[in-house]
C-alpha positions as CSV (number, residue, x, y, z in Angstrom):
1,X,55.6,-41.2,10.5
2,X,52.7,-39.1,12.2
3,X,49.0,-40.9,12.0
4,X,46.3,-38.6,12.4
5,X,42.6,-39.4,13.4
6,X,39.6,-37.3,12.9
7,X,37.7,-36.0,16.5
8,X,35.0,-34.1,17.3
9,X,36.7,-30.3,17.2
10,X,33.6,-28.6,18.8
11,X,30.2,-28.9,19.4
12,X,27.2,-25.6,20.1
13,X,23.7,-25.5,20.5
14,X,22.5,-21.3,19.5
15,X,21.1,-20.1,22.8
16,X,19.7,-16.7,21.1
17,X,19.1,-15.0,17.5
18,X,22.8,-13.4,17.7
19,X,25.7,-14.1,16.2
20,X,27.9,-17.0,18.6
21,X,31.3,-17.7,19.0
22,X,31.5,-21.8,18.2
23,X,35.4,-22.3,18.4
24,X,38.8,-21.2,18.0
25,X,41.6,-22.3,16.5
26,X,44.1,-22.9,19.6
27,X,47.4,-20.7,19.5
28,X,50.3,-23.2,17.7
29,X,47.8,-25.2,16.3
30,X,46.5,-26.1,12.5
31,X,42.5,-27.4,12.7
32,X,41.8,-29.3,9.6
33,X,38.2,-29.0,9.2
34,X,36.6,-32.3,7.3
35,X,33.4,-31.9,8.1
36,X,30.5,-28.9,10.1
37,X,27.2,-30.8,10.3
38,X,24.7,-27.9,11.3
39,X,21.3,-29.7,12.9
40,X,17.8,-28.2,13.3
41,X,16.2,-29.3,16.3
42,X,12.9,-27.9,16.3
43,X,9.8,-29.2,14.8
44,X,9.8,-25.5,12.1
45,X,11.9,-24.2,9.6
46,X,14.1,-22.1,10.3
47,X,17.7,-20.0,8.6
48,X,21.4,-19.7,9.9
49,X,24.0,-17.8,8.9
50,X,27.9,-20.0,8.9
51,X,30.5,-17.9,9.6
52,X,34.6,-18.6,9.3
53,X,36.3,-15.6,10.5
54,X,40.3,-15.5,9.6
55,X,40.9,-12.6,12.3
56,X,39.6,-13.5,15.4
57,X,36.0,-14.3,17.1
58,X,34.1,-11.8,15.6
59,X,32.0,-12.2,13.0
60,X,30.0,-10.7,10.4
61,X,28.6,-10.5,6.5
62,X,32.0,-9.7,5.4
63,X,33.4,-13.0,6.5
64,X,29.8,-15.2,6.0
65,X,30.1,-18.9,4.3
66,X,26.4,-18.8,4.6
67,X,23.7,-16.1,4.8
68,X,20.1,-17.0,6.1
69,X,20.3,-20.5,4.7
70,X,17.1,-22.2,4.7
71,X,17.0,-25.3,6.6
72,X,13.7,-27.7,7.3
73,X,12.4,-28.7,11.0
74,X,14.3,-31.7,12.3
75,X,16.9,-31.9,9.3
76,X,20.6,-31.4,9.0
77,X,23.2,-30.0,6.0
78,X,26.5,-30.8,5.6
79,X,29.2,-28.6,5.1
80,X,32.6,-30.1,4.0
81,X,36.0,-29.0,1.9
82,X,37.6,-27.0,4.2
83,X,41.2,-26.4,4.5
84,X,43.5,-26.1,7.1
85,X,43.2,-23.1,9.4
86,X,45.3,-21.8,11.6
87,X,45.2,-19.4,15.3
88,X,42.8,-17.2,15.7
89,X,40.5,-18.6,13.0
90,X,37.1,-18.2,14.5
91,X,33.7,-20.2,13.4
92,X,30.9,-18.6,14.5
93,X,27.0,-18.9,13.6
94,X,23.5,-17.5,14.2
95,X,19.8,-18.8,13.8
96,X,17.1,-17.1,13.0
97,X,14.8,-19.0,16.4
98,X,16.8,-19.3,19.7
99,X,17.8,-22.5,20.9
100,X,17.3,-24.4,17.2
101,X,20.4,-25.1,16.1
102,X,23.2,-27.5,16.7
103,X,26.3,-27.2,15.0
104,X,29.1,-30.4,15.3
105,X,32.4,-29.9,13.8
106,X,35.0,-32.9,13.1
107,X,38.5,-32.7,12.1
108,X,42.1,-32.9,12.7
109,X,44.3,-30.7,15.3
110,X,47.5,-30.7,14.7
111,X,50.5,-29.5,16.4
112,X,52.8,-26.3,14.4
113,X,55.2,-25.5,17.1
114,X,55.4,-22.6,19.7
């Protein structure tokens, strides 16, 4: 019998207005997302745009969960429902102010074999 137990998978505060690089699948892993919590921690209103890209750590319109998403100063969204995903799965994100977001990921990591 294998237990799992959900952790915390990854953890970013934006630095700029450009797209980031949040996390990675590792290589012979399966990360089940359960949950992105995406904070704003500035006193404004601001956008973000979620991004889960299937082929690496790039990202872009083409592989947006969100596109300049409204969010209020000092309040949180949560995103939840995804699926397992696999190496080199990328999540990525971008804000519309530098330095306003916070975006937490939880899950499961499980091991697939080498």
């Amino acid at each position: 019998m294998q237990n799992y137990q959900e952790n915390l998978l990854f953890q970013h505060r934006t630095s700029s207005v450009n797209d980031e690089f949040v996390y990675q699948c590792p290589e012979f892993k399966t990360a089940i997302i359960k949950s992105i919590v995406i904070a704003n921690v500035t006193d404004a209103a601001i956008t973000y745009r979620l991004f889960m890209n299937p082929g690496s750590t790039s990202v872009g319109i083409a592989n947006s969960l969100g596109y300049d998403i409204a969010i209020l100063a000092n309040a949180t969204q949560l995103w939840r429902g995804f699926g397992g995903i696999t190496h080199p799965t990328s999540v990525g994100i971008q804000s519309s102010v530098a330095n306003s977001i916070v975006i937490t990921g939880y899950g499961i990591l499980m091991g697939t074999g080498e």
